[in-house]
C-alpha positions in Angstrom: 60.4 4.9 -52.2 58.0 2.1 -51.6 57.6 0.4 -48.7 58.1 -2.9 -49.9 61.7 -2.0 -51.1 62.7 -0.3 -48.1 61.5 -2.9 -46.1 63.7 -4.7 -47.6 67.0 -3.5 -47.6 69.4 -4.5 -45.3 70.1 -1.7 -42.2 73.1 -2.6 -39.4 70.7 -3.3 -37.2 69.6 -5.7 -39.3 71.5 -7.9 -41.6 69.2 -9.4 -43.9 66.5 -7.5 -45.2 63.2 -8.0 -43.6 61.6 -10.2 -46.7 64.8 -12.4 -46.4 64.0 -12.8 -42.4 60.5 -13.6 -43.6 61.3 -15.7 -46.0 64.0 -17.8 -43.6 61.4 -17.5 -41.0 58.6 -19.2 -42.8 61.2 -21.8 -43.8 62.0 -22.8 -40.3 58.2 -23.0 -39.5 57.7 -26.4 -40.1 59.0 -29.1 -37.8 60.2 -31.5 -40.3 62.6 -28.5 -42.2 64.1 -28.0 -38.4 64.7 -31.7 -38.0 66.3 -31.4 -41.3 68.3 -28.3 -40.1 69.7 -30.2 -36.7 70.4 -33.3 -39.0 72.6 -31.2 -41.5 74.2 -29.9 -38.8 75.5 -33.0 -37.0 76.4 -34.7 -39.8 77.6 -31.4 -42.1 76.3 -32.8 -45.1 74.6 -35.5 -46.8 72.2 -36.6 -49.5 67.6 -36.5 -49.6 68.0 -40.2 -49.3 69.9 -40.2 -45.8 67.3 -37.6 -44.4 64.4 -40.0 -45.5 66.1 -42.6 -43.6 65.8 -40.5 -40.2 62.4 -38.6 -41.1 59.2 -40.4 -41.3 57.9 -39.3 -44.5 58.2 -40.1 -48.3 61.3 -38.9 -50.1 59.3 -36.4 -52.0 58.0 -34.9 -48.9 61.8 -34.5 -47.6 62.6 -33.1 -51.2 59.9 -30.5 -51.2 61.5 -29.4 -47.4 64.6 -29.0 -48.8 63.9 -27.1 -51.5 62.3 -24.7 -49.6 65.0 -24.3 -47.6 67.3 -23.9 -50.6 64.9 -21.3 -51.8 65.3 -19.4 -48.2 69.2 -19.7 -48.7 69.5 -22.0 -45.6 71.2 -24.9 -47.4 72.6 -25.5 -50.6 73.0 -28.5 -52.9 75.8 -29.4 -54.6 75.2 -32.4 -57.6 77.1 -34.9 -56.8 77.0 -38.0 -59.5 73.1 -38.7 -59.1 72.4 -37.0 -56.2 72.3 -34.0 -54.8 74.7 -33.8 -51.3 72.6 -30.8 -49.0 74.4 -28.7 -46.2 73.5 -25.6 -44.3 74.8 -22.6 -45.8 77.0 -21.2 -42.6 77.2 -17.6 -44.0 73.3 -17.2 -44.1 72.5 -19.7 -41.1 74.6 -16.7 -39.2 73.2 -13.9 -40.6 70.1 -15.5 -39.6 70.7 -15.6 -36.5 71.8 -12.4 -36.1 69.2 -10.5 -37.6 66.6 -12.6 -35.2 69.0 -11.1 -32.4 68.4 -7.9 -33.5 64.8 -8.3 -32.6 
């Protein structure tokens, strides 16, 4: 089996499988995507506009950070009229956390 595929298969120890970690990791390792992390999670959800408002850069900056994070499965978007309303994904924000506690 090659090691890339192991490597990325989920084991009890760890939850997620190790490109997954990775791939959350690098996510989180940028200032701006935590800020938008802590924001989603005080206010549960709300729309790129509202995190412009409390971040100071452009809204296509803020859109790029959050879709990386979509792309790591730490948020998700749900289309709401002309927008798109952002939370944190609970489910994967935990496993997260879990598999960095498995360390």
């Amino acid at each position: 089996m090659p090691a890339q595929t192991k490597a990325s298969t989920p084991s009890p120890e760890q939850p997620l499988g190790y490109d997954t970690l990775a791939q959350m990791s690098k996510a989180l390792g940028h200032p701006a995507r935590i800020r938008i992390i802590e924001h989603l999670r005080t206010v549960d959800r709300c729309i790129c506009g509202q995190i412009v408002n409390i971040l100071p850069l452009a809204q296509s900056t803020v859109s790029q950070h959050l879709k990386i994070l979509k792309q790591a499965r730490l948020i998700r978007g749900q289309i709401e009229g002309p927008a798109i309303c952002y939370c944190i994904d609970q489910d994967m924000l935990e496993k997260y956390k879990q598999a960095i506690a498995a360390l």
